[in-house]
N, C-alpha and C positions, 0 to 999 in steps of 0.2 A: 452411561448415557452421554457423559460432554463429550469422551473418544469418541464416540460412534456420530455425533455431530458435529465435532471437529472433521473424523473425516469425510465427513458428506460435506464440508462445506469445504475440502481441500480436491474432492474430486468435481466440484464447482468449478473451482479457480483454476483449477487446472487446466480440465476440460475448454472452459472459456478462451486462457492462455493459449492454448494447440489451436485452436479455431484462428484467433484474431494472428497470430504467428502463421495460419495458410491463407488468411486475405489479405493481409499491409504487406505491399511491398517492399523489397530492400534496394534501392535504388543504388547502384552501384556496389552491392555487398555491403550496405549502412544496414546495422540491424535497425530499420527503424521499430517494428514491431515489439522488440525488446526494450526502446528507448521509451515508448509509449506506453508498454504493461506499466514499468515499473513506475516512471511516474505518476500514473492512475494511479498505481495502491500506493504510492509513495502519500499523495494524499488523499486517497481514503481508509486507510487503517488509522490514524490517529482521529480523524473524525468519525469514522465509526466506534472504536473505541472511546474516546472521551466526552463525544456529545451524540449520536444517532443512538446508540445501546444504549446511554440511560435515558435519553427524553422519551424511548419508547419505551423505558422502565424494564427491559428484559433480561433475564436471568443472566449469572453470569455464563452459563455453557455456552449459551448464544451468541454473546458478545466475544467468547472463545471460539465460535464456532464458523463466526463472521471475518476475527482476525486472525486467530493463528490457521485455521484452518481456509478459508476464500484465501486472504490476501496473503498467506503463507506459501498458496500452491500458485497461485494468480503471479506473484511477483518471483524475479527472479535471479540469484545475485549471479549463481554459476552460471549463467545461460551471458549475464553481462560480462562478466569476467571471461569468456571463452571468443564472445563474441569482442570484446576487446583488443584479446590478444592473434584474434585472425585478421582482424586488418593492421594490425601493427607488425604479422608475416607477411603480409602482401604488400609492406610498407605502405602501406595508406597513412602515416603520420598525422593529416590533418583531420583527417576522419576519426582518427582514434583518439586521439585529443578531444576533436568538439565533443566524442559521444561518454568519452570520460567524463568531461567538465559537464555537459549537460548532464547525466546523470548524478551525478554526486549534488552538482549545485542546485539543478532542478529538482532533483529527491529532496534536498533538504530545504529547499524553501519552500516548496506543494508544502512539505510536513508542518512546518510553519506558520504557515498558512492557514492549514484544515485545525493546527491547536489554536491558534490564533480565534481563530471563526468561532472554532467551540468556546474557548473561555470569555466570546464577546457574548455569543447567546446566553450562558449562563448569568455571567454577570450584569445583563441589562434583565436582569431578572423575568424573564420568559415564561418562567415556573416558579413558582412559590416551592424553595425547600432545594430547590436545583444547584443551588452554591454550596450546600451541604454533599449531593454529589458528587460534584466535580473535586471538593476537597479529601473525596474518599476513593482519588483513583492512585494506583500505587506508583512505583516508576515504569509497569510494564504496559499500561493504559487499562488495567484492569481493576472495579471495584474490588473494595477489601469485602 
């Protein structure tokens, strides 16, 4: 049952991903669409993992099926990596730069962010019993 909801929730993200990659524009060959997925799930995967899946108290499949599988197929590293490396053939330098640094550094502080946010909700005690949660998610954001 979590495969089979992991992959329902990967042809989500996917799905989603194709869609919003044929409306955003790439203005000048800038993947902006790519720059946009991935920071979305850059910080929605650790907030859905570490504070949305348990304040809704939902199984772990879900919570698997919402991260590895949505923001699994939603986000996307090869699609950044390729898209990288073609404005850095068409020497676009500064282009390939900003969308470097903006991904890397914008990925990881969205991530930052969204744990950040999680670990304020919990600990301003939101839920009674909630801090025992949050103490039981492993290093991959998932409950033991």
């Amino acid at each position: 049952m979590t495969a089979l909801l992991v992959g329902l929730g990967g042809m989500l993200g996917g799905s989603l991903r194709y869609t919003l990659g044929l409306l955003v524009p790439a203005p000048h060959g800038f993947p902006l669409a790519t720059l946009m997925i991935n920071l979305v799930g850059a910080f929605f995967l650790p907030l859905w993992t570490q504070y949305l899946g348990l304040k809704l108290k939902l199984p772990e499949r879900w919570i698997l099926a919402g991260g590895t599988g949505f923001c699994g197929a939603f986000t996307t590293f090869s699609s950044f990596s390729l898209d990288a490396l073609k404005l850095l053939q068409r020497q676009q330098f500064g282009a390939a730069f900003s969308y470097i640094l903006i991904s890397a550094v914008g990925g990881l502080g969205l991530s930052l962010l969204a744990v950040t946010i999680a670990q304020h909700q919990y600990h301003t005690g939101v839920h009674e019993g909630d801090n025992q949660l949050l103490q039981d998610i492993d290093k991959s954001g998932v409950k033991k």
